[in-house]
Every structure is written in C-alpha cells, then in structure tokens.
C-alpha positions as CSV (number, residue, x, y, z in Angstrom):
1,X,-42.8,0.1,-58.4
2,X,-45.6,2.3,-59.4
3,X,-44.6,6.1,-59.9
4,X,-48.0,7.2,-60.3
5,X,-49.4,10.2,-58.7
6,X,-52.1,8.5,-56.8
7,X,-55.6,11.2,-56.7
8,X,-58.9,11.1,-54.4
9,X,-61.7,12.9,-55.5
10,X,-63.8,14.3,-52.4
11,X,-67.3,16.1,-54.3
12,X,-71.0,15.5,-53.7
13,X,-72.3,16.0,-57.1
14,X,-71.1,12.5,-58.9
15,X,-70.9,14.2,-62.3
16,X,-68.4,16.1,-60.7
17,X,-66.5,13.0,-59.4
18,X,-66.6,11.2,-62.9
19,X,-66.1,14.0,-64.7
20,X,-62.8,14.9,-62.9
21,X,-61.7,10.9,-62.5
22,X,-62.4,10.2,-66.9
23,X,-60.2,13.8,-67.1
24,X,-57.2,12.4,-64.8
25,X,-57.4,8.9,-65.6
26,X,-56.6,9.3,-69.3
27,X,-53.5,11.3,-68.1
28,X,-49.9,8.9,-68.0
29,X,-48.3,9.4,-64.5
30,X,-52.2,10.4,-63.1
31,X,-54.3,7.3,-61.3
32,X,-57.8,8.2,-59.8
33,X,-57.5,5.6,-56.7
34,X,-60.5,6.5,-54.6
35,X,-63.7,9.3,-54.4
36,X,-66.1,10.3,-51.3
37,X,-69.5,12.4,-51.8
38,X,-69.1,13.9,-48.3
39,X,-66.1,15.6,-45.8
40,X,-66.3,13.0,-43.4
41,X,-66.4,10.0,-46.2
42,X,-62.9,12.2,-47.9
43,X,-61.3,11.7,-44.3
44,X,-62.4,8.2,-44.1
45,X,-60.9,7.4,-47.4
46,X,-57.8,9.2,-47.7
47,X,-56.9,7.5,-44.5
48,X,-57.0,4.3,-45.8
49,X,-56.0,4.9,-49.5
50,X,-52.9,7.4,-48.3
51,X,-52.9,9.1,-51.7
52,X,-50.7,12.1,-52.5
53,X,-53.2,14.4,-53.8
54,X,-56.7,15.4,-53.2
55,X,-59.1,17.2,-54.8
56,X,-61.9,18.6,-52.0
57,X,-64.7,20.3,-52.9
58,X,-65.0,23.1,-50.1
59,X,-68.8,22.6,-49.9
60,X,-70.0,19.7,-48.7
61,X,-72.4,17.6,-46.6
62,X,-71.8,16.7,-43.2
63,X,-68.3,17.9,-42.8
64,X,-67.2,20.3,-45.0
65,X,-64.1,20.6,-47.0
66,X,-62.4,22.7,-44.4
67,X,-63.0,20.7,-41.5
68,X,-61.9,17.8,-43.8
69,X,-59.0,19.4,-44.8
70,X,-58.1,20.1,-41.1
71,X,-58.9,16.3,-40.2
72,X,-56.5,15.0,-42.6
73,X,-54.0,17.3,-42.2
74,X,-54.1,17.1,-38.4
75,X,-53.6,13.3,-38.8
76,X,-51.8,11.6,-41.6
77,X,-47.8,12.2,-42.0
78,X,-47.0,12.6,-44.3
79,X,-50.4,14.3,-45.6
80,X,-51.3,14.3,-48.8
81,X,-51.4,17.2,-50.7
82,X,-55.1,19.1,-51.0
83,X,-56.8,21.2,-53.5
84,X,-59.9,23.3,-52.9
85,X,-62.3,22.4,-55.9
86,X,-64.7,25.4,-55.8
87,X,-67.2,27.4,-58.2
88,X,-66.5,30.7,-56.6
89,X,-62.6,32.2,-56.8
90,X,-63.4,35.2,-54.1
91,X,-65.0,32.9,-51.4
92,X,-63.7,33.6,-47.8
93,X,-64.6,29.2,-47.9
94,X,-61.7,28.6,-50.3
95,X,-59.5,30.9,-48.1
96,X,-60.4,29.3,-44.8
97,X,-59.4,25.8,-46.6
98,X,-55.6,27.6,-47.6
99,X,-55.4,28.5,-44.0
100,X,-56.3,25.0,-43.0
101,X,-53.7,24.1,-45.2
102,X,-54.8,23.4,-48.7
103,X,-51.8,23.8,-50.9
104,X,-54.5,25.9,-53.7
105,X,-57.4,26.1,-55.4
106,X,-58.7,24.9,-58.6
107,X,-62.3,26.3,-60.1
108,X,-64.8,24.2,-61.2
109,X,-64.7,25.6,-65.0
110,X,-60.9,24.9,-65.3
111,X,-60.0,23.5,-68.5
112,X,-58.7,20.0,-68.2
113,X,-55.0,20.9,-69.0
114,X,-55.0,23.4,-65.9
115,X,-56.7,20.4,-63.5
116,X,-53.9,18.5,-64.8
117,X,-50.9,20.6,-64.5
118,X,-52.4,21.9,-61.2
119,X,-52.4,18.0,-59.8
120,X,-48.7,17.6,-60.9
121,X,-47.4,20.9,-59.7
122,X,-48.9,20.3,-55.8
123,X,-47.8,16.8,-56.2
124,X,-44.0,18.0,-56.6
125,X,-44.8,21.4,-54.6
126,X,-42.0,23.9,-55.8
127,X,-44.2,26.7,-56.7
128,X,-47.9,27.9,-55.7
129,X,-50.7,27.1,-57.5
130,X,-52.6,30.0,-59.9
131,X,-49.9,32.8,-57.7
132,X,-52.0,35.2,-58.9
133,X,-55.3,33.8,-57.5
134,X,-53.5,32.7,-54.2
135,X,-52.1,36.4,-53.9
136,X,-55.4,37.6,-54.0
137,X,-57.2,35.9,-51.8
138,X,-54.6,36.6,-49.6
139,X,-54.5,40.3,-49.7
140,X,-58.2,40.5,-49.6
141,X,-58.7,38.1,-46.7
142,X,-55.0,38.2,-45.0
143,X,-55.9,41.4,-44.2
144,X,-58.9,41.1,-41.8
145,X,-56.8,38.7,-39.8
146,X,-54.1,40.8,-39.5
147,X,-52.8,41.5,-36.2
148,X,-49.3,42.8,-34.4
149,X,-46.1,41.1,-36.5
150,X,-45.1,37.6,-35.0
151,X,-41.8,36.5,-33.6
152,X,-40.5,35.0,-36.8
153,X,-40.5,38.2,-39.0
154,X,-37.4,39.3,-36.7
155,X,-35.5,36.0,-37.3
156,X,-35.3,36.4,-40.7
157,X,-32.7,37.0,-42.1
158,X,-31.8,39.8,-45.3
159,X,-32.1,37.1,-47.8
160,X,-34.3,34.7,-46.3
161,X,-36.9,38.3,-46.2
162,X,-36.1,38.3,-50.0
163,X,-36.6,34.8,-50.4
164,X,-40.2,34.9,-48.7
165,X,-41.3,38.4,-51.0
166,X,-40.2,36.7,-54.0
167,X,-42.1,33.7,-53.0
168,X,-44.7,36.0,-52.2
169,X,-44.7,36.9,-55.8
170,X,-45.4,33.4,-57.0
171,X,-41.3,32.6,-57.9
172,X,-40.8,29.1,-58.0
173,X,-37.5,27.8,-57.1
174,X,-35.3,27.7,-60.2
175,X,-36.8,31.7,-60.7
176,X,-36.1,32.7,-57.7
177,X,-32.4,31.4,-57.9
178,X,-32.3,33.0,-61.4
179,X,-33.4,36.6,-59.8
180,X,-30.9,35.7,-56.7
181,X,-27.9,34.5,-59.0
182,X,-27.6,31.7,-56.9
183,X,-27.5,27.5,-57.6
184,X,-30.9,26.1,-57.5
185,X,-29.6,24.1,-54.5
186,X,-29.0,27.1,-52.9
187,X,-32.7,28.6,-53.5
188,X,-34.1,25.5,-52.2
189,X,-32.3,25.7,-48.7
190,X,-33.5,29.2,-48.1
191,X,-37.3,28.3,-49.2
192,X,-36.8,25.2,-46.4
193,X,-35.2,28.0,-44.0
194,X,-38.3,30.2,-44.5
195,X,-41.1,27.9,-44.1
196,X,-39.2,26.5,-41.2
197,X,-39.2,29.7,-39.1
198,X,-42.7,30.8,-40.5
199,X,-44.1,27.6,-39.1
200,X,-45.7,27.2,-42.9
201,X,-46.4,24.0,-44.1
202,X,-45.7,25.1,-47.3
203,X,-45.5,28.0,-50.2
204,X,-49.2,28.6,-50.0
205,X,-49.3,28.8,-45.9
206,X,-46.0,31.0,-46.1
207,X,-48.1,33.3,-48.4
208,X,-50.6,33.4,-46.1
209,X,-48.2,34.1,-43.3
210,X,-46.6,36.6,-45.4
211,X,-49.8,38.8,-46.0
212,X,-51.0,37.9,-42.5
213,X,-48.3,39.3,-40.2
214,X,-48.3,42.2,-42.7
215,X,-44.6,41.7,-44.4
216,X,-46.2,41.4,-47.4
217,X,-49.0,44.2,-48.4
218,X,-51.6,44.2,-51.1
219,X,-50.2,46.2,-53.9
C-alpha cells in the first residue's frame, strides 16, 4: 500500500511548478502526483487525483486560488489539505484563502526544508503552519471583520477557552498537554471539542475564529 503523501502543484509560472515538484520529489514519503497552471485546471485536477495536499498559488488566471480553494473545499470529502503559495506574507489574498480554508501559507522564497516540513506538518495537521505568520495575518486582518462575539464563545467551556488561546498561540498538541499537565489524548479531545463548537475546520480556521469574534486580541 503506498504511504506516500500524495502533492498537486496549482501555479501559472511552470518554473514554479518544476521547481517545487524536483524539491518534493527527491523527498522519501513526498510524491508530486499532478500540477495545473490555472484555479479552475487545480479544481479539475485535484478532483480527479484526490491528493492530500496542495500547494495553490493565490494568484492565478481564470479562477483564482481563493475561489479554487473554496471549490475544492466546498466539494471533496474529505478535502485535501491546501497551502497558499504566495510572494507577498502581508497580502489580504493569502488571508482571504485561510478564511476560505487554506490550512497556511508558504512564501515563494522558502527554503526547501521549510516547503518540505510545511507539506508534512498540514499533511498530519496537529499544529499551524509558520504560527507566527498565521497570528499575524490574523490580527491585522481578523480585525476588520470583526463584529459582535458569536454564539459559540459562550459554550465554551474554562478549559476548552484555554485550549483555543493556547492554540491561538501556535501550541501544538503534545505542548499544549505539556502546559495543561494532561495525557496527549486528553489535549487532542479538547482541540476536537473546540473546532467542533467553533465550526473551524481546523487549527488555522479556529485562529481565524479566535481573532475574528474578538476572544483573541492582537498583542
């Protein structure tokens, strides 16, 4: 049975696309199964190849990475996970995408070892990807969408509000059962008990939610 983690690349500059596939490919565990030079050709593809990652550039011909993001999303299950490819960190684009429900972002300059641990770490999605870079997009856009705080900030619970800060702060799971002094099993059920009564997808839409309803403030 093959184990790989199976990656579509979704950019309209082909040196992109190669440049990415001769970086992955070379990786054990990392398979480059399919690319598209447009949003629309990403959807197309992705449908048919199921993968479990892909990497979308946000700006593209036709249909752009958000849309595309949206259109996957919206129609595969389970989706794949996606990552923004972008040349710009600030760039309301790249935020748009994580509210669509990109799981990150990855710039265009990364070194290869960060496009390769950022492939494996949304593949097994226990942490965010870059916290630091998430967080601030999400305080400096979260912010201009913020509105009155929704329904699900009063069902938290205590811990389940500690749980979602610590997230928040980028914690994976084993760190944030280390800072809790609780089993790693433990830490796991109270992230699932948070994104479920967010309504996030996953650690990178709970973020969003966080900053968003305005439980979590830049600072």
């Amino acid at each position: 049975m093959n184990t790989d983690i199976r990656v579509v690349i979704a950019d309209d500059e082909r040196m992109v696309r190669t440049a990415l596939r001769v970086i992955l490919d070379a990786e054990p565990g990392l398979q480059v199964v399919g690319e598209a030079a447009t949003g629309a050709e990403a959807v197309s593809v992705v449908r048919e190849l199921r993968p479990d990652v892909v990497l979308m550039d946000v700006r593209m011909p036709e249909v752009d990475g958000i849309r595309a993001t949206e259109q996957i999303l919206g129609s595969l299950g389970p989706p794949p996970r996606i990552v923004v490819v972008t040349t710009f960190e600030n760039d309301s684009y790249v935020y748009d995408a994580l509210r669509a429900g990109a799981a990150g972002f990855l710039l265009k300059r990364a070194a290869a070892e960060d496009l390769v641990r950022a492939v494996r770490l949304v593949a097994r999605s226990d942490s965010l990807l870059f916290p630091a870079a998430v967080r601030g997009l999400a305080a400096e856009y979260g912010r201009r969408q913020a509105s009155a705080a929704p329904p699900w900030v009063a069902r938290l619970t205590e811990r389940e509000a500690e749980v979602l800060r610590l997230m928040a702060a980028g914690l994976a799971n084993a760190e944030i059962a280390e800072r809790l002094r609780v089993g790693p099993a433990t830490a796991k059920t109270h992230v699932a008990a948070v994104l479920a009564k967010t309504g996030a997808r996953d650690r990178t839409q709970a973020v969003i939610a966080a900053y968003e309803s305005g439980f979590v403030t830049p600072g």
